[in-house]
C-alpha positions in Angstrom: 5.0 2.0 -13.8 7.3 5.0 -13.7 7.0 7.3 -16.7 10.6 8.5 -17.4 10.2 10.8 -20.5 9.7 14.4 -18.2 12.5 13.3 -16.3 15.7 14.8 -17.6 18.2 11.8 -18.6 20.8 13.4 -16.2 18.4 13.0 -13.3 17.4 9.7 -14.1 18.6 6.6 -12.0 18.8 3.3 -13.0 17.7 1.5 -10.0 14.0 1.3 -8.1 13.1 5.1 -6.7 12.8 5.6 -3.1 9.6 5.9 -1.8 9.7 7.6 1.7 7.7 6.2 4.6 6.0 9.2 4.9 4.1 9.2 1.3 0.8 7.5 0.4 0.9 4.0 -0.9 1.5 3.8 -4.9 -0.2 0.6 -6.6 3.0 -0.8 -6.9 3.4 -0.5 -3.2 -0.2 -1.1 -2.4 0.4 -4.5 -4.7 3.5 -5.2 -2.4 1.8 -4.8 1.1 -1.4 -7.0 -0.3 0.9 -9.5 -1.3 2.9 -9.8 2.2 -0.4 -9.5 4.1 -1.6 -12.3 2.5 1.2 -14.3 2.8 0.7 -14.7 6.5 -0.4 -18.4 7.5 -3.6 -17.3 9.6 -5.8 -14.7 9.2 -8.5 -12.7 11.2 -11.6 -10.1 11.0 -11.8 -7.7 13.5 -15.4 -6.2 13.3 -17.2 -9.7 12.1 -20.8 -9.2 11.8 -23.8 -11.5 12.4 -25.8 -9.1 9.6 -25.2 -10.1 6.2 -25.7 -6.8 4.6 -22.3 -5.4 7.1 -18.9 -5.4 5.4 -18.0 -6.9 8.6 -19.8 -10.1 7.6 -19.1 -9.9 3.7 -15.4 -9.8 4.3 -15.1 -12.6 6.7 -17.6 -14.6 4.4 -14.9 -13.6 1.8 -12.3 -15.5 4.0 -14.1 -18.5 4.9 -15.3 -18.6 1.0 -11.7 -18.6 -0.2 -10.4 -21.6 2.3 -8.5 -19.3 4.3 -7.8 -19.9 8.3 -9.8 -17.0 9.7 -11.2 -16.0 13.5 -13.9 -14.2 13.5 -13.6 -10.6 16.5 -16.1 -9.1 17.6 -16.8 -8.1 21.2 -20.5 -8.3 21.0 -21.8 -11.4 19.6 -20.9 -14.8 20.6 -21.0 -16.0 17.3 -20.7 -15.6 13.5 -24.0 -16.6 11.1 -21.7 -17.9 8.9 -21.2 -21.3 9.7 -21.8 -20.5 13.6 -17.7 -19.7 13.8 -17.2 -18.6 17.6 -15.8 -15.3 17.6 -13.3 -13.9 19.9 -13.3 -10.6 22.5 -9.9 -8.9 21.0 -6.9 -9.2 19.0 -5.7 -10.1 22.4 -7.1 -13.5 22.1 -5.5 -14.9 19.2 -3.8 -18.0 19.7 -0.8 -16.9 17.3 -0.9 -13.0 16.9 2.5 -13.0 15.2 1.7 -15.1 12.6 -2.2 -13.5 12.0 -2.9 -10.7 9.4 -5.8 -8.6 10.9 -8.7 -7.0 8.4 -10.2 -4.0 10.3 -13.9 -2.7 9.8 -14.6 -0.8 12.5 -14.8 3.0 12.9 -11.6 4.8 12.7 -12.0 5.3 16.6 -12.0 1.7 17.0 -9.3 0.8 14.7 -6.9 3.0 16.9 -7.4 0.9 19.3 -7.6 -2.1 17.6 -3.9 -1.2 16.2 -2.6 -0.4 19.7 -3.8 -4.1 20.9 -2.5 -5.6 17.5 1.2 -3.8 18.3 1.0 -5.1 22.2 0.8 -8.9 21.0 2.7 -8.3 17.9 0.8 -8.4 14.9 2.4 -7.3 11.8 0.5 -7.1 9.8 -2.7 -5.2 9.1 -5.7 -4.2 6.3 -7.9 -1.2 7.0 -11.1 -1.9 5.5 -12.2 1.3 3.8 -14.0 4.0 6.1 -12.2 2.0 8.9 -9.0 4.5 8.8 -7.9 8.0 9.2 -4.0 9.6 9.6 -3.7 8.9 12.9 -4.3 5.3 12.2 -1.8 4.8 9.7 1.0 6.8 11.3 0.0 4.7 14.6 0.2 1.5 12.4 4.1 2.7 10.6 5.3 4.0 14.0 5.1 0.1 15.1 6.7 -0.6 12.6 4.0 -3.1 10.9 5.5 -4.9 8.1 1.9 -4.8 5.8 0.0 -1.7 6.7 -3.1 -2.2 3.5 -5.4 1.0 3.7 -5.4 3.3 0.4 -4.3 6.5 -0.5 -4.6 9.3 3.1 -5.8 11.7 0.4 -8.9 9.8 0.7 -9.5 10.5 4.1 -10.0 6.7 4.9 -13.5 6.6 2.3 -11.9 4.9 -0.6 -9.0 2.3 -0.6 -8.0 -1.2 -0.9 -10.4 -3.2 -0.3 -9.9 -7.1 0.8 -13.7 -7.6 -1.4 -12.1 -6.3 -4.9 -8.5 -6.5 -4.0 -8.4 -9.6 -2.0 -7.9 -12.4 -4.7 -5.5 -11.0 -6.6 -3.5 -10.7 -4.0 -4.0 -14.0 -2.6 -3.0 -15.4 -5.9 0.0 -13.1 -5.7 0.9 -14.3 -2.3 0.4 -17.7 -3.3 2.8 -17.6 -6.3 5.7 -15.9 -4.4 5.1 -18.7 -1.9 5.4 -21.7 -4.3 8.5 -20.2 -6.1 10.3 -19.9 -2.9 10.2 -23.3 -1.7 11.0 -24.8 -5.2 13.9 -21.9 -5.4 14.9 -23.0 -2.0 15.2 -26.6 -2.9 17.1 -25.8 -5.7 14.5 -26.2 -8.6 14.6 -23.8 -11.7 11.1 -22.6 -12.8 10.2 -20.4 -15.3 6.9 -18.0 -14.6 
């Protein structure tokens, strides 16, 4: 929420403030990119682990846990414990790229060049996994012009942020809502949230 009071009421406008592309997410921004990441119709973990204790594992169990259509990549192992899912080499070899969000938990290294394949077969959309990001990594991800670009705040260096394990659900449920009013909107239905 904007606070208004230390804001002169000649300075004051009455529509949304800008935020420039250049500034770190705000929650109300952060909300806005979870929301359209999850709103994708596929989904897929780059860095998906065979060790349960790895984020990489939790966060795809996290998927498969919440019904969601997910693919499991990960260079080195042919398959997922979980359920025995067959992973894939790369981004490269989604079936659909354009319609799959990506969750990244991989080194910040990594995710660079995760972000460069994502952009070649046009994924839009994209979560950096805490400890998975730096700058470079979200200016790369903006450049391309990625609709969702989920990380956290780049005063945190890439150690803190959103986080698909806390942040995930409610966001989901978000996504899920917006989805439901615009079909009954675009059918002509009133309904009242």
């Amino acid at each position: 929420m904007l606070h208004t009071a230390a804001i002169p009421t000649s300075a004051r406008s009455t529509s949304a403030p800008r935020v420039p592309l250049t500034s770190p997410p705000t929650p109300q921004t952060m909300e806005s990119q979870i929301r359209l990441f999850f709103r994708s119709p596929l989904f897929a973990v780059v860095g998906a682990s065979t060790d349960p204790s790895k984020f990489g594992h939790k966060v795809f169990a996290w998927y498969l846990s919440h019904s969601l259509p997910v693919t499991p990549i990960n260079p080195s192992s042919r398959t997922t414990a979980v359920l025995s899912i067959p992973t894939i080499p790369s981004v490269r070899a989604l079936k659909d790229p354009q319609n799959t969000s990506v969750s990244i938990i991989t080194p910040p290294p990594v995710t660079l060049e995760v972000l460069r394949e994502a952009a070649e077969v046009g994924v839009k959309r994209v979560w950096m996994q805490p400890g998975a990001w730096d700058r470079e990594c979200v200016a790369f991800a903006k450049e391309k012009g990625m609709e969702a670009v989920v990380y956290g705040h780049e005063e945190e260096l890439g150690h803190e942020g959103a986080c698909v394990l806390v942040h995930g659900e409610a966001g989901m449920k978000a996504a899920s809502c917006l989805r439901v009013y615009a079909r009954v909107y675009a059918v002509g239905w009133k309904v009242w949230f």
